[in-house]
N, C-alpha and C positions, 0 to 999 in steps of 0.2 A: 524538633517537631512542636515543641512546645510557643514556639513562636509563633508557626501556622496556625495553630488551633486558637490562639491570642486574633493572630487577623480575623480569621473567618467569624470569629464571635462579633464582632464589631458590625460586619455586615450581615449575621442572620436576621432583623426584625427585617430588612430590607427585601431580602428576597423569598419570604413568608409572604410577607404584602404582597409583592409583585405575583403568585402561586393564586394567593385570594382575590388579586385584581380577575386572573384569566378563567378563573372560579366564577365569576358574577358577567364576564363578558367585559369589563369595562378596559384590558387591553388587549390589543392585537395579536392573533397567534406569533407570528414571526417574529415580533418585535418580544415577546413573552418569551417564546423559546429561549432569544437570543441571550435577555438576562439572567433566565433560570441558569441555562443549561451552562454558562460561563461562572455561575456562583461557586465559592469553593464548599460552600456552606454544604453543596450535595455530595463533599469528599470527606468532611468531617462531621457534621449533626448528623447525617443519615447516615445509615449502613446500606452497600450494595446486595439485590438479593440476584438470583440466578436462577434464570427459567431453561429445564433443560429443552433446550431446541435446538444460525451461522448470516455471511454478507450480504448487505441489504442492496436493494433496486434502488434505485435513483428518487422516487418519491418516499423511498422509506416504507412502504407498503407491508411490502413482503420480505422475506429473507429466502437465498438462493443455497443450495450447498452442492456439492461432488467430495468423491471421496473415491478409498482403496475399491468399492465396489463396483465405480463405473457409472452409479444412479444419480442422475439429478434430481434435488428434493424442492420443491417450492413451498416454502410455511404461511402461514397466515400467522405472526408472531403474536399478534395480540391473544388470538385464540387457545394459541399452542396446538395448532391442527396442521398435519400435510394437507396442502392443499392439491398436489399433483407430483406424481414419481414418475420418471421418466428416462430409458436407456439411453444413454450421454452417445453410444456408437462407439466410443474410445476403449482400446483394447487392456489398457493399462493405467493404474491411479488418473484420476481428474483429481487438477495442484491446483485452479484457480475456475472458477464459474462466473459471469457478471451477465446483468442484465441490460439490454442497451437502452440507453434512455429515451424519451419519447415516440415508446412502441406498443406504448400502451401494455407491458412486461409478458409482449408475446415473441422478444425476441432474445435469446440468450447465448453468449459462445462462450468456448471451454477451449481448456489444452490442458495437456496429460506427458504422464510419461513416455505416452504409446510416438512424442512427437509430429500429434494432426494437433490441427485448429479447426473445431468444427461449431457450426450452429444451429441451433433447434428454435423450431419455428411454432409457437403455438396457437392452436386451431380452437374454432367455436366446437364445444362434445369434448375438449379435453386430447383431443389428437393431437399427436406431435411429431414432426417432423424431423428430421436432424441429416444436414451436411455435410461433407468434407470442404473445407475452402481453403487449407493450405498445411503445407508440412515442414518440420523439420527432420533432420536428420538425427536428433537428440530427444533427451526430457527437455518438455517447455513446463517453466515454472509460473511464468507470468504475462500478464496483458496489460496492456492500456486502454484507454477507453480515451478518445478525443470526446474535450467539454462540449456537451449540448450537442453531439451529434449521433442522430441515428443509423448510421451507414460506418465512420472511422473508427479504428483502432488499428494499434499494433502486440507484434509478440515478438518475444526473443526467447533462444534456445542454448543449451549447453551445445549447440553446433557453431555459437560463433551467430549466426544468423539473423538478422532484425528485418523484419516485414511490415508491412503496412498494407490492411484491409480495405476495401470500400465494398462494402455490400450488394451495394447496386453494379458492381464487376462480376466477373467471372470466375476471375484471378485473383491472388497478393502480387504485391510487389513486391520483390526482392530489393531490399535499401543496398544492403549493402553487408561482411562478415566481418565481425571485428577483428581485429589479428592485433597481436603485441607490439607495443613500442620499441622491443630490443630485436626483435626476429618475426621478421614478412611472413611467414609461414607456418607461424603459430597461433591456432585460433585460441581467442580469448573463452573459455564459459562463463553464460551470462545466464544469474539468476535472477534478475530486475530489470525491469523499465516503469519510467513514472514520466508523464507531461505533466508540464509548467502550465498551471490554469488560466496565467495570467496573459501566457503567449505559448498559444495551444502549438505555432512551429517549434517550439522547444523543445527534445527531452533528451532525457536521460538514462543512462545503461552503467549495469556495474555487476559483475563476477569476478570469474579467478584472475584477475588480471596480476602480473610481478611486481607491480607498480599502485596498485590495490585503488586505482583512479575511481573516482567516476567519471564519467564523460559526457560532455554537454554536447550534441547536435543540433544541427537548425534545419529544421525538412525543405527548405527551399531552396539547398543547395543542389539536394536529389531532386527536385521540382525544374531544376536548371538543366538538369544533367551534364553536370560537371563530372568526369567519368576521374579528372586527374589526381584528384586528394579526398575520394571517396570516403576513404577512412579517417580524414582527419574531424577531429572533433572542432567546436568552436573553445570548450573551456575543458580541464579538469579541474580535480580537487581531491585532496589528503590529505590529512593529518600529518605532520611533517615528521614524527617518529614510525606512522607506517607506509613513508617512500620506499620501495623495494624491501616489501612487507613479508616477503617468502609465502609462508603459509596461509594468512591472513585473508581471505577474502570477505566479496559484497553478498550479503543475501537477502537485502529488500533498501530500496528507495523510497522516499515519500515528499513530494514539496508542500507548501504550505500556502496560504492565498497571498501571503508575501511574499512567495518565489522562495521561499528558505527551501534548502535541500537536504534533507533528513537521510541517514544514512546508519544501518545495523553491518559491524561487521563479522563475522564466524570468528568464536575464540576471541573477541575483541569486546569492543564497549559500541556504543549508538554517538554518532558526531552530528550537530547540525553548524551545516555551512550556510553562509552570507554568500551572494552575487560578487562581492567583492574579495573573496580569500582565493578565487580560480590560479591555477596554477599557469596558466595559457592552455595552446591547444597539444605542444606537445611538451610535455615535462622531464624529456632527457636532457631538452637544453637547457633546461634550468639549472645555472650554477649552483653548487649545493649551500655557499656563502650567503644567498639572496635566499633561504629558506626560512631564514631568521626573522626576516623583513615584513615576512607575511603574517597578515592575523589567524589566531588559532580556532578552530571550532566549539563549540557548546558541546560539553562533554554529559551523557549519562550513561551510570553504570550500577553496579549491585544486582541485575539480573547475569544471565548466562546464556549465549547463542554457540552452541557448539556441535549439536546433536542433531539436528536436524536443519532445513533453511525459512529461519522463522523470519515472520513479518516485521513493520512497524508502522507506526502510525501517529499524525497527530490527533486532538481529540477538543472538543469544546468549538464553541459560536465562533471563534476567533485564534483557535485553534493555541490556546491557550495552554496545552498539555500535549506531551508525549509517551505513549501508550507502547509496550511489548509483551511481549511472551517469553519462556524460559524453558530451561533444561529441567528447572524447580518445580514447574505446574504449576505456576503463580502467576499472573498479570501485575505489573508494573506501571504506573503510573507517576509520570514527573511533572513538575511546574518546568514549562520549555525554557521562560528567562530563569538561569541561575542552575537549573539542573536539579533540585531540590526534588528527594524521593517523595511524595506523597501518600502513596497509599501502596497496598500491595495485597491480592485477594488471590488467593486458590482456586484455580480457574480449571482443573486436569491431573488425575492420578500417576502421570505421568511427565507430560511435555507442552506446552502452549506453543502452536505453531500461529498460528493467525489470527489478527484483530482486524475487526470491521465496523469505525465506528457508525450509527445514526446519521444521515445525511444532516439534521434538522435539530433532535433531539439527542438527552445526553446518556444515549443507550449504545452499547456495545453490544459484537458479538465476539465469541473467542472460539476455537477451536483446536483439537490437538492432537496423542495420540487415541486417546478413548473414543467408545463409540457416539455421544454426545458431543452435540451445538452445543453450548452455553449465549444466552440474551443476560446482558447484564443491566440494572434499572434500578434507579435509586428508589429504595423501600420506604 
């Protein structure tokens, strides 16, 4: 550690300046953010403080939350004020809420334990509306949100199930159920999906799989309707000590604007993969000799995911860090190149299940078992 706090010294008169440039107006918000919020100077001169209040809307506005109760909370985080509570419709925990982007943040979907995908529609008075648009047969843990669009997303389900939304439909689209590489007839549970921001047909799904994969699809093969390799993926990828990982699985994904693929796994450590360590599309054929061959992933570790199906995330202008949650109630934070532990702050008297960084800025939100949001902001 002592070497980090050696760098950062070197660059604080620099991004002090940079704080009193955007103080006088003389540089450009974006361009200001981008330097501040990338400075390590706000991991080590400052200390993190914590507002108690959860994941932000797309301009960063507001903050969204769901929970065991079922309520959707909408914050004004600057104020620390609900700004609007509202019954989600779902009969069982809300595991994810997002706001969709360019809706002026009157449009919001969810999924739950209860297995709907539903969304709530906000009205002028404060009214609110809320949908069913689609189901699983299972807990859905997570969603996607396609970049810049106010109509797509998808969800997947511990049914095996990946859907794809369009708003302005009636219906989801059923893509396709994942099933195992060793047996046709066994659905995969899937706690993650994340698109490629770079190539929005891209993404990616990862649960209980035997083979503890992720798996890279391209939506334009279901665009074709090619009915014959439905299930085949374009890429995987795994750590080559957890191929036929037994107990091991995914419980969150995240890419990066470099396409890096970030990956937490239950009882294991956090990997991030290169476009280039993919195993192919199917990894039984791979001889086990050529596992060797392959480059290994960015490894970080010192937190604990076992307890629950905790997030992860990258974090900074350039996504310069990698952010989790723990078994410990701690928040974790890594330098992404080299894996290097940073910082580590008490974030839950029990569990850190979700981070949600700042679109813009280098504010977080964390979440867990407690009844508190946490907003994290350098003090």
């Amino acid at each position: 550690m002592a070497a980090a706090f050696e760098a950062a010294g070197g660059r604080k008169g620099s991004c002090f300046l940079e704080v009193g440039r955007r103080e006088i107006g003389s540089s450009f918000p974006r361009a200001s953010s981008r330097r501040i919020s990338g400075s390590e100077v706000l991991f080590f001169s400052v200390n993190f403080c914590l507002i108690l209040l959860q994941p932000c809307c797309p301009a960063g506005d507001l903050l969204v939350s769901g929970s065991d109760d079922t309520d959707i909370i909408l914050w004004d985080w600057l104020s620390k004020t609900i700004k609007l509570v509202y019954p989600s419709g779902h009969h069982e925990n809300v595991f994810h809420a997002r706001v969709m982007p360019f809706t002026d943040d009157s449009t919001i979907v969810t999924v739950a334990a209860d297995g709907q995908v539903r969304v709530g529609r906000l009205k002028e008075g404060g009214e609110v509306t809320t949908k069913l648009v689609g189901e699983h047969d299972s807990r859905v843990h997570k969603m996607a949100i396609g970049p810049g669009s106010p109509y797509i997303f998808y969800s997947c389900g511990e049914d095996g199930l990946v859907q794809h939304f369009d708003l302005r439909s009636d219906s989801a689209t059923k893509l396709f159920t994942c099933y195992s590489f060793l047996n046709d007839r066994r659905r995969v549970r899937l706690n993650s999906i994340a698109i490629d921001p770079q190539n929005p047909y891209y993404f990616s799904i990862g649960g209980f799989d035997e083979y503890v994969h992720v798996r890279l699809y391209d939506m334009r093969r279901f665009q074709l309707d090619d009915s014959r390799n439905i299930n085949q993926p374009v890429d995987t990828f795994c750590p080559k000590h957890l191929i036929k990982g037994g107990k091991v699985h995914i419980t969150s994904i995240a890419y990066s604007y470099a396409r890096e693929i970030l990956v937490s796994y239950n009882d294991e450590l956090i990997y991030l993969f290169q476009q280039n360590m993919g195993l192919g599309p199917n990894p039984v054929l791979v001889e086990p000799e050529f596992f060797d061959m392959f480059d290994q992933p960015q490894v970080y570790s010192g937190h604990r995911n076992f307890r629950t199906v905790k997030g992860v995330s990258f974090f900074g202008p350039h996504d310069e860090y990698v952010v989790s949650g723990s078994d410990c109630g701690n928040v974790f934070i890594w330098r992404k190149k080299g894996g290097e532990l940073m910082r580590m702050m008490n974030g839950d008297k029990s569990v850190v299940n979700c981070i949600e960084p700042h679109p813009h800025f280098p504010f977080m939100a964390t979440s867990g078992i407690d009844k508190t949001v946490k907003l994290w902001t350098p003090a």
